[in-house]
C-alpha positions as CSV (number, residue, x, y, z in Angstrom):
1,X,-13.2,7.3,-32.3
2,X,-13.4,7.6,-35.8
3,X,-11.0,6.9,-38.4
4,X,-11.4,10.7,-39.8
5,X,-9.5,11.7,-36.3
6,X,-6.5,14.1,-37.3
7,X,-4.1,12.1,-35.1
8,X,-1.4,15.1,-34.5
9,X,1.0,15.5,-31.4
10,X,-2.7,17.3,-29.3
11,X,-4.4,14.1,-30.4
12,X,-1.9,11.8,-28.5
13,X,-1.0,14.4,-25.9
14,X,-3.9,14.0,-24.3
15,X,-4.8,10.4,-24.6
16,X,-4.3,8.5,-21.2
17,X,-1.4,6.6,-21.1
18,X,-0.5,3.8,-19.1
19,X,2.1,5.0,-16.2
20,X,4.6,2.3,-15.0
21,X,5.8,4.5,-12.0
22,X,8.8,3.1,-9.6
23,X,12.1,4.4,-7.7
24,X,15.3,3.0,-7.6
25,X,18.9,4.0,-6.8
26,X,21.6,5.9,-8.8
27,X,25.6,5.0,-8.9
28,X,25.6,6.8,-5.7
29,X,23.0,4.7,-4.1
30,X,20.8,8.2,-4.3
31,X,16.9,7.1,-4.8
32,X,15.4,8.4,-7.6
33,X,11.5,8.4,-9.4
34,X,11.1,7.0,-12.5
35,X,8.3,6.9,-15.1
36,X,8.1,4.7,-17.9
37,X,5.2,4.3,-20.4
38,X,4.0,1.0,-21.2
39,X,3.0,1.9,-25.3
40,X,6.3,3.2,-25.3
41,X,8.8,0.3,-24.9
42,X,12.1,2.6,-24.9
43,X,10.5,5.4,-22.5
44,X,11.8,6.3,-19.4
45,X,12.0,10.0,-17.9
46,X,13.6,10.2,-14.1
47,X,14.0,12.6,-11.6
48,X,15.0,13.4,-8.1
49,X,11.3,12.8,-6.3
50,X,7.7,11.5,-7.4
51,X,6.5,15.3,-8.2
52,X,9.3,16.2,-10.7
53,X,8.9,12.9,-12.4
54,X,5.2,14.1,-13.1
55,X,5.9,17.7,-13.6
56,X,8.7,16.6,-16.5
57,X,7.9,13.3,-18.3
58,X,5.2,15.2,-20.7
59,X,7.7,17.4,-22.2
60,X,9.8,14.3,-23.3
61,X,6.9,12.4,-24.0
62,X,5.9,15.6,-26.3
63,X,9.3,15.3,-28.2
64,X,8.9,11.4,-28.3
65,X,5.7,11.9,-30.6
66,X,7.0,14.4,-32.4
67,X,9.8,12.3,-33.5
68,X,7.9,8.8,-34.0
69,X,4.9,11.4,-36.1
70,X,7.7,12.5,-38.4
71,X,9.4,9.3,-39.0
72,X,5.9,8.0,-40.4
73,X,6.6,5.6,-36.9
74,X,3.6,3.4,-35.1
75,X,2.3,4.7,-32.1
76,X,0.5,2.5,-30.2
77,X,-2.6,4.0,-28.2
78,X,-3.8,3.0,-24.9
79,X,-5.9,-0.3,-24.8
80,X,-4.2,-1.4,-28.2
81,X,-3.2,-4.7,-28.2
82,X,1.2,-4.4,-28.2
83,X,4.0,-6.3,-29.9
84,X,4.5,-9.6,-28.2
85,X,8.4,-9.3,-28.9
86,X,8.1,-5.7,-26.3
87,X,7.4,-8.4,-23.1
């Protein structure tokens, strides 16, 4: 890409993220899906099975982006080389 690239919240929505996918178990010992994004050290959207997880980890990666483009924060793209403090 070139550096002219308007880099807005389309621009990153539709880059291709690495997807750290797992399940787990709640207080209750109910399972649950999570999906965490690797350029995104703090991210981590959860839901009841594998599909909602999908379905609903956009919208709060949407209002993640948001916040980081208005804060003037780095966002880290796909195949960038990240912080060796985030391992």
């Amino acid at each position: 890409m070139t550096d002219n690239v308007k880099k807005d919240i389309d621009y990153y929505m539709n880059l291709n993220w690495t997807l750290i996918e797992g399940t787990d178990l709640d207080f209750n010992q109910n399972p649950y899906h999570y999906i965490e994004i690797k350029e995104f050290p703090s991210f981590a959207f959860c839901a009841k099975t594998r599909e909602k997880a999908l379905e609903g980890y956009k919208r709060q990666l949407r209002l993640t982006i948001m916040i980081m483009l208005e804060d003037g924060d780095r966002i880290y793209e796909p195949g960038e080389e990240l912080p060796e403090e985030w391992y």
